[in-house]
C-alpha positions, 0 to 999 in steps of 0.5 A: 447652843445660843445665848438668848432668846433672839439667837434661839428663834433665829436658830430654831426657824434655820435649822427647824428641829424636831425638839429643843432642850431650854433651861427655864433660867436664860440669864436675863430671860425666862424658858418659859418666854422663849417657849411662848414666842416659839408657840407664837412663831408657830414653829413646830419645834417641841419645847422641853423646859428643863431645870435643877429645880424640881417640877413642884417649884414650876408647876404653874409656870409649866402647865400654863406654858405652851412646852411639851412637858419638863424634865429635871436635869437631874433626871434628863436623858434620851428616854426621858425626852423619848417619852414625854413626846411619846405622850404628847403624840399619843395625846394628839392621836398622832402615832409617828414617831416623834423622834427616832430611837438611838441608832447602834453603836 
């Protein structure tokens, strides 16, 4: 976990994951920001926005954002995750896997 939007860019371009979880509150920063300097960044990291806020109150703000989609904290899981890449790639023609399923416990 980071605590602002420097250390995220910082983290995302060492570590280069597949998808990052970021709550659309960051204090005195914005999600949204956060995912806009990414997309700039070019890093192909897939943005999730999250919040305990509900879609309708972000709407805008979501579809004007260059994030993968929003999941309510609420309603956050790995299928919930799973899914809206499923759709991403599926938008994108891209049939890969975007993230792998859970392996057995």
């Amino acid at each position: 976990m980071v605590s602002n939007t420097a250390d995220a860019i910082r983290t995302v371009a060492e570590l280069r994951p597949d998808v990052i979880l970021v709550d659309v509150e960051l204090g005195p920063e914005s999600g949204f920001d956060l995912a806009e300097r990414l997309d700039e960044a070019a890093h192909s990291t897939a943005v999730i926005l999250i919040s305990t806020h509900a879609e309708q109150d972000l709407a805008e703000l979501i579809s004007v954002s260059p994030a993968v989609g929003f999941v309510s904290k609420s309603e956050l899981s790995a299928g919930a995750i799973r899914e809206l890449l499923r759709d991403r790639d599926a938008n994108e023609g891209d049939h890969a896997a975007a993230v792998s399923e859970p392996r057995g416990r």
